[in-house]
C-alpha positions in Angstrom: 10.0 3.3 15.2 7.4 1.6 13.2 9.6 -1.9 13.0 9.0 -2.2 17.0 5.4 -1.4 16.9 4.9 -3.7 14.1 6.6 -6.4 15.5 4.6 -6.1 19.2 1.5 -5.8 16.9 2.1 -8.9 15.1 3.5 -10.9 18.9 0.2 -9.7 20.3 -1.8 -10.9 17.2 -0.1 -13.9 17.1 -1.1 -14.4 21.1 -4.2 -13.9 21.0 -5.0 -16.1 17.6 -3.2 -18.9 19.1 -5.1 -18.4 22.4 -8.3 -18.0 20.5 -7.7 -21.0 18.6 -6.8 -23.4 20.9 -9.7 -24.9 20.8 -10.8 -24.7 17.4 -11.2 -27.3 14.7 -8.5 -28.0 12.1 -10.2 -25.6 9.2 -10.6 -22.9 11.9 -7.1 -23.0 12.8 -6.2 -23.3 8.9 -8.7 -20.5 8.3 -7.0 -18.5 11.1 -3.4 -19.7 9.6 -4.3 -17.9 6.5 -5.9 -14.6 8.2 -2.6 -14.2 9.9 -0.5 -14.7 7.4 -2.3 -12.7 4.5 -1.9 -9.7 7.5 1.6 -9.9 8.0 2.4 -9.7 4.4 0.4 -7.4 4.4 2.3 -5.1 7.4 5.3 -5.8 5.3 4.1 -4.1 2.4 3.4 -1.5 4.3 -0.3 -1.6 3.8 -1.3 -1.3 7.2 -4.6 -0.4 6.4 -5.5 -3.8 5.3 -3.3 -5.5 7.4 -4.5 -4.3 10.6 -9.0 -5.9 9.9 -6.8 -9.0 8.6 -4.6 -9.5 11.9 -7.7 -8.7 14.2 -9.9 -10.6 12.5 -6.8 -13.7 13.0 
């Protein structure tokens, strides 16, 4: 059960950054790059707590 709601989490995340960023300079997208990234390894420790500000923020 968590796999799925991880995964649409992180689909919706990814959306959204790329949306956001579209825009964006080439150290806000790296900047952004890094957010989501640091998040997702993050989810897939498990730490979900500091996965989730990370993602958002992204």
């Amino acid at each position: 059960m968590r796999a799925p709601t991880a995964l649409f989490i992180l689909s919706v995340s990814v959306s959204v950054s790329v949306s956001a960023s579209a825009g964006a300079n080439t150290a806000d997208k790296l900047s952004v790059k890094a957010l989501l990234e640091s998040g997702v390894s993050q989810m897939e420790a498990g730490k979900f707590d500091a996965a989730c500000p990370e993602l958002e923020e992204s």
